[in-house]
MDTraj code that builds the backbone (N, CA, C; nanometers):
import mdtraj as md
import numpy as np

residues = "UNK UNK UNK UNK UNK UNK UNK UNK UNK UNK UNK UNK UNK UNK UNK UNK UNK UNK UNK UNK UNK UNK UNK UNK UNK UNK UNK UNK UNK UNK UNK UNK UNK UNK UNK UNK UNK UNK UNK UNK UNK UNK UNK UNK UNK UNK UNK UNK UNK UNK UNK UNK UNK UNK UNK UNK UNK UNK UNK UNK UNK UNK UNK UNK UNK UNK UNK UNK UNK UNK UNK UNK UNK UNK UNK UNK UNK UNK UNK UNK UNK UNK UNK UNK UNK UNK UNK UNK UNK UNK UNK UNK UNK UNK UNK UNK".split()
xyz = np.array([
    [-0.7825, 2.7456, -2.0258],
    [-0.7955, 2.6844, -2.1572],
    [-0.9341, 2.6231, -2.1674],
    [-1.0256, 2.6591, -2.2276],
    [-1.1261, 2.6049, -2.2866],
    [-1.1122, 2.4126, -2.3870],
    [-1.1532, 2.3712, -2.2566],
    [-1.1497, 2.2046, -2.3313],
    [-1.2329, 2.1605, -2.3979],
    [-1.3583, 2.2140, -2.3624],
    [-1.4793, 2.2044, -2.4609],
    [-1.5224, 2.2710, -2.5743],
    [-1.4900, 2.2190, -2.6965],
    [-1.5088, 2.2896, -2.8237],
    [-1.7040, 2.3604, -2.8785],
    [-1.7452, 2.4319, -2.8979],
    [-1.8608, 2.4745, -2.9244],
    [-1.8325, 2.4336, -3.1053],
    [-1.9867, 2.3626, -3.1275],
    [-2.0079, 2.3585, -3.2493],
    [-2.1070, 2.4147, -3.3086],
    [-2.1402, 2.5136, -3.2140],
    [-2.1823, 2.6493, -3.2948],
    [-2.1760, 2.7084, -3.4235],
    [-2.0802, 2.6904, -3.5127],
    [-2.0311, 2.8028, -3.6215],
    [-1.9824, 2.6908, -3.7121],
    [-2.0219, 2.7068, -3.8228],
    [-1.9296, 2.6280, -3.9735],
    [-1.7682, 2.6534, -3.9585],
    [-1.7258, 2.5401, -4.0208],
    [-1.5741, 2.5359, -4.0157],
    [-1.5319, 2.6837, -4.1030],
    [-1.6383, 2.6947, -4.2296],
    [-1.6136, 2.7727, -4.3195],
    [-1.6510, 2.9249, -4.2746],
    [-1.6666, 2.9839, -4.1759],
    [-1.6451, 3.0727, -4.1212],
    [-1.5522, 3.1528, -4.0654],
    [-1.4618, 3.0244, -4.0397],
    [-1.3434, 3.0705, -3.9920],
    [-1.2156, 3.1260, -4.0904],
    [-1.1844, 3.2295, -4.0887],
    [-1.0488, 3.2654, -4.1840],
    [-1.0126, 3.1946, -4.2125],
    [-0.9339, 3.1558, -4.3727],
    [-0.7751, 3.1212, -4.3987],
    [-0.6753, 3.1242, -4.3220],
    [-0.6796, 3.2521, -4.2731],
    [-0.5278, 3.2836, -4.2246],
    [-0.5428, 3.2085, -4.0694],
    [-0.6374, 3.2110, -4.0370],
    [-0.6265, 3.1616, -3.8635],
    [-0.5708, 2.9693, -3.8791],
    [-0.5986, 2.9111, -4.0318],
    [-0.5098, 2.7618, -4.0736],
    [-0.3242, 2.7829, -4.0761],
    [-0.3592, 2.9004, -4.0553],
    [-0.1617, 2.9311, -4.0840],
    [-0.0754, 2.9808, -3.9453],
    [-0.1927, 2.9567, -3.8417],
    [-0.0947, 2.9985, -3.7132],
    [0.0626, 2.9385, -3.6798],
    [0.0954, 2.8094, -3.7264],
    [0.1972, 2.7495, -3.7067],
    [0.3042, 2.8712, -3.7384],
    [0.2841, 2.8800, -3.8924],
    [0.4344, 2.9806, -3.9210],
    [0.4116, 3.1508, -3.8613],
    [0.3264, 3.1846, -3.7920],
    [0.3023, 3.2952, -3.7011],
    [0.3173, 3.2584, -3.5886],
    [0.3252, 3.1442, -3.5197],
    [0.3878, 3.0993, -3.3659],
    [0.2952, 3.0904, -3.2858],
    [0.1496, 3.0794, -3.3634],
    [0.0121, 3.0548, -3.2941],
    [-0.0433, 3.2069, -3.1669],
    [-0.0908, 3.1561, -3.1370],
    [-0.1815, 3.2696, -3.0696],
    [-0.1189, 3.2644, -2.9572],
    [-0.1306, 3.4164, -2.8986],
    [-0.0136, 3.4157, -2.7455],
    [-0.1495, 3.3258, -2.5928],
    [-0.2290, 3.3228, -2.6154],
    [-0.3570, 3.2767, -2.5175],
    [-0.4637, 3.1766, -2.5516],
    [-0.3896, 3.1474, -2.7143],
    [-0.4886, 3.0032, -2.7749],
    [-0.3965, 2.8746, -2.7717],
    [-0.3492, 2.7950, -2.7020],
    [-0.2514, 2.6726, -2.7587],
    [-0.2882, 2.6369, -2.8854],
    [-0.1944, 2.5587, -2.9642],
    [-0.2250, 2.4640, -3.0920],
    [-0.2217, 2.3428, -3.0319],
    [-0.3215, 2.3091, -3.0064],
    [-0.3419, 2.1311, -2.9540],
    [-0.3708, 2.0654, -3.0564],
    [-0.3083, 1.8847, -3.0775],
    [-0.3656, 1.8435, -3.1897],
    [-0.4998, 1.7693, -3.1254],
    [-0.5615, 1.7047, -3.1782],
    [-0.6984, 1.6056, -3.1436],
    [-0.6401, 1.5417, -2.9965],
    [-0.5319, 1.4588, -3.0191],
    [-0.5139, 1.3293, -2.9627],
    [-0.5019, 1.4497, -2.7943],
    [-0.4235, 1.5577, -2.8157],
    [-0.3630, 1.6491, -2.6777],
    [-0.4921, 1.7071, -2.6522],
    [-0.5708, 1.7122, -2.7236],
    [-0.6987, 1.7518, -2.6316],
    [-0.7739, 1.6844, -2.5854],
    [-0.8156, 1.5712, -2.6469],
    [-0.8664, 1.4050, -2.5862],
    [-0.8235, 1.3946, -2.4285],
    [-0.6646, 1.4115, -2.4670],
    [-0.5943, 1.3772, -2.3199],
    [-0.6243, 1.4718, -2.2451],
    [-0.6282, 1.5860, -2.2142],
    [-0.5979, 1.7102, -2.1762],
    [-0.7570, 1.6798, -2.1383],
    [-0.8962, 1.6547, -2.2008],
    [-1.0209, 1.6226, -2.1432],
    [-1.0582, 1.5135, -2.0561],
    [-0.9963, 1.4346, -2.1143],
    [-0.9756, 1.2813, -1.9634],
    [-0.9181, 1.3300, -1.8980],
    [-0.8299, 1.3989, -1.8539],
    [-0.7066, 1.4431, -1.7445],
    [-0.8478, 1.5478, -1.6322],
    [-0.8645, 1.6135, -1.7539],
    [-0.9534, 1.7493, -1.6529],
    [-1.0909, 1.6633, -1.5381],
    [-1.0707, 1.6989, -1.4093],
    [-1.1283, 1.6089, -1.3161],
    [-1.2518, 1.6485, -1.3124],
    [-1.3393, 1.7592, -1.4119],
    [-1.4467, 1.7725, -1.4245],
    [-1.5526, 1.6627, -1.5726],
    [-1.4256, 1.7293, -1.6538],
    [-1.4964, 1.7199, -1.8096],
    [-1.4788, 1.5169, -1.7925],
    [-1.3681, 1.4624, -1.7484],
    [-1.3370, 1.2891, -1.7597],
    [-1.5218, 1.2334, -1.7095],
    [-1.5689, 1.2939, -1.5691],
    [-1.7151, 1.2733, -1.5396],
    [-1.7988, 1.2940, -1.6513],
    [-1.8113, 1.4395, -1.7240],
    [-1.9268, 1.4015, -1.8104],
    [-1.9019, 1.3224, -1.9528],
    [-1.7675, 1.3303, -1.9935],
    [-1.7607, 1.1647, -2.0894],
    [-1.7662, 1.0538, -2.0412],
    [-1.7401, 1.0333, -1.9444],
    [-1.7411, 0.8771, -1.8843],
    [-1.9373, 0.8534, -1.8738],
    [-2.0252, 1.0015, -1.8435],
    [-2.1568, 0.9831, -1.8468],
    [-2.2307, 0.9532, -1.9519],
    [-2.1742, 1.0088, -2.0515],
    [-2.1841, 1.0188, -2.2031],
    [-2.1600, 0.8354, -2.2480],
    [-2.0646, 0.8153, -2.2222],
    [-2.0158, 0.6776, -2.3167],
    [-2.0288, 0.5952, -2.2354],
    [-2.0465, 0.5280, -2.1562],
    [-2.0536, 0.4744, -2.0368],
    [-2.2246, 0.4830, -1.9520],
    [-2.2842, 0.5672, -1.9107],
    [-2.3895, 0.6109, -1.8560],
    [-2.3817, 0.6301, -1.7400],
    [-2.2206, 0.6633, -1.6847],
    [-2.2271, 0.5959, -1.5086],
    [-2.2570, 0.7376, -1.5010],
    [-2.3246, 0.7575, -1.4244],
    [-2.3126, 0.8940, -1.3437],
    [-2.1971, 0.9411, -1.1804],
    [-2.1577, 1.0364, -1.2124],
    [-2.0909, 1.0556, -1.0788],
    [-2.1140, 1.0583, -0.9639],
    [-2.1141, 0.9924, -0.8287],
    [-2.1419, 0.9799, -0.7006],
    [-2.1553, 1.1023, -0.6783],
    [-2.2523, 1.1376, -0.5975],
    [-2.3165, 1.2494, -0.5403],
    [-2.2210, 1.3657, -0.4795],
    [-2.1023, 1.2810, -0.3856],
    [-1.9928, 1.3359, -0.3193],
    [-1.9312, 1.4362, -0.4082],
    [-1.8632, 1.4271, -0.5414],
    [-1.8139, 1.4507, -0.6112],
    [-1.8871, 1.6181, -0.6593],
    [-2.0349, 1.6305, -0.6616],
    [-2.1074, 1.7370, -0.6821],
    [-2.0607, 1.8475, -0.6191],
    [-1.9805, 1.8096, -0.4713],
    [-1.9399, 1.9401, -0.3839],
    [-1.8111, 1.9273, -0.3228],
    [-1.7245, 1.8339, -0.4054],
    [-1.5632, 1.8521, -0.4210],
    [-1.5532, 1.9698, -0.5230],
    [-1.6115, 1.8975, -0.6122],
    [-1.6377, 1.9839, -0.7988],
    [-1.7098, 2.0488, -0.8248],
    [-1.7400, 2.2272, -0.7693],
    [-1.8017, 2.3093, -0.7885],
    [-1.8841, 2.3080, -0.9557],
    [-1.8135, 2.2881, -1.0510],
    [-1.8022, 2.3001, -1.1665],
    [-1.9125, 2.1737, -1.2496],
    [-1.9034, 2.0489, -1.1459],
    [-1.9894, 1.9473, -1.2414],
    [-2.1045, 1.9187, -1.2361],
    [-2.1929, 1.9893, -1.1204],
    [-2.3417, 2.0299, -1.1633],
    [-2.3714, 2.0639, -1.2540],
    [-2.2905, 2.1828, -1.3073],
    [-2.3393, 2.2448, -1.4322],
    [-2.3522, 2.2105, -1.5243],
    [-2.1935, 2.1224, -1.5599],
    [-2.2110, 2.0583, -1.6802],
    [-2.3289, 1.9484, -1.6820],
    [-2.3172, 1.8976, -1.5579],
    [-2.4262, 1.7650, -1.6012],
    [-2.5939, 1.8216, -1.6205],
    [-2.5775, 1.9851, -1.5848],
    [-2.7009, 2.0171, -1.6265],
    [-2.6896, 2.0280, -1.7892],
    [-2.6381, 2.1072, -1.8204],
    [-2.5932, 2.0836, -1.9639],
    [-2.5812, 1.9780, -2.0409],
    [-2.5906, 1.8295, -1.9818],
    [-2.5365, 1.7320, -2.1047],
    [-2.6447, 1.6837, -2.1516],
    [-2.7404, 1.7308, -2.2072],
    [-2.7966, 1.7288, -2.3425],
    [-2.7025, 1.7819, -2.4227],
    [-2.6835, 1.8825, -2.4100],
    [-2.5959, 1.9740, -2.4717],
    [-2.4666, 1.9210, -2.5415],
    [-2.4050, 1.7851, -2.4681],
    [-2.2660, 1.7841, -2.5214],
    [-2.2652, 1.5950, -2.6361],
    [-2.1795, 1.6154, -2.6851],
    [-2.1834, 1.5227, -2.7887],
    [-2.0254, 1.4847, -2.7741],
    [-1.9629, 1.3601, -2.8331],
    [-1.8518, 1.3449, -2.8622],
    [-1.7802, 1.2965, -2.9797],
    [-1.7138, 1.3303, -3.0403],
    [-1.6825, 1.3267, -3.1937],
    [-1.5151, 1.2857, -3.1875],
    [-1.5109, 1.1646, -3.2134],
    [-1.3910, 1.1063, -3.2445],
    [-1.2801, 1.1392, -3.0714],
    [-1.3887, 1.1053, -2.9471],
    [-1.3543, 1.1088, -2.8376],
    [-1.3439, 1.2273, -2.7723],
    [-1.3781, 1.3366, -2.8864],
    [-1.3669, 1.5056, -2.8305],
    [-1.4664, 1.5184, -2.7787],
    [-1.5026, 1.5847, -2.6344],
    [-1.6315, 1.6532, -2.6273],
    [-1.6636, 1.7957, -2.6634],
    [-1.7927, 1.7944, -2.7523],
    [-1.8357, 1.9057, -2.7676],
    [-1.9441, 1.9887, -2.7445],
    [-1.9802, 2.1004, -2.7412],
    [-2.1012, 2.1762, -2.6859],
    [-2.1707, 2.1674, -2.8033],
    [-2.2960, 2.1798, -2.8281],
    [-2.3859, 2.1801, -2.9689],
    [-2.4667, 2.2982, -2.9042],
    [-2.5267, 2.4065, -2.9949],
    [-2.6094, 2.4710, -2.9704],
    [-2.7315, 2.4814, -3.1584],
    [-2.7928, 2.5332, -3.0991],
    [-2.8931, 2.5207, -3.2209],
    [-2.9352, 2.6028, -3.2649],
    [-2.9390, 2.6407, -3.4146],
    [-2.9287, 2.7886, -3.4566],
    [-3.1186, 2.7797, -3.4881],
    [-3.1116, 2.9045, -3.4890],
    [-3.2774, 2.9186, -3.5129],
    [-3.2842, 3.0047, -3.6679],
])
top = md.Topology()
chain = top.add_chain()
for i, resn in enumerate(residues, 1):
    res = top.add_residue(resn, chain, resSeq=i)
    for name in ("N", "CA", "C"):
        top.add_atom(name, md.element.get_by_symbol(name[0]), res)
traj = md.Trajectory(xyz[None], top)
């Protein structure tokens, strides 16, 4: 599951019909998470909780942690990149 939303693309890009997954039973490989279950579901994840806590906070993660967590070099190379919007984190990229 992808916890990090890309804000890449206008809302208005996206179909109509993809607002109506509920009465189609949603996507067999997309969950319907609301805000609050993905908030949680991003504090929970033992990568993504480090780069918000870096974000809002400024702590950075103890060094140790770099090679428990294959995964959080990267992001913290990336966090220019990420922003948080009503506690969500998101990826920003920049259109040219």
């Amino acid at each position: 599951i992808s916890l990090v939303e890309s804000l890449a693309i206008s809302a208005d890009a996206v179909p109509d019909s993809f607002g109506h997954e509920d009465g189609l039973g949603g996507l067999p490989i997309i969950p319907n998470l609301s805000e609050e279950d993905l908030r949680d579901k991003q504090r929970a994840d033992q990568c993504i909780k480090h780069v918000i806590s870096q974000i809002e906070q400024g702590v950075k993660p103890p060094p140790s942690l770099r090679t428990e967590l294959p995964d959080l070099p990267l992001l913290l190379r990336e966090l220019n990149k990420f922003e948080l919007r009503n506690g969500i984190l998101y990826r920003t990229r920049l259109e040219e």
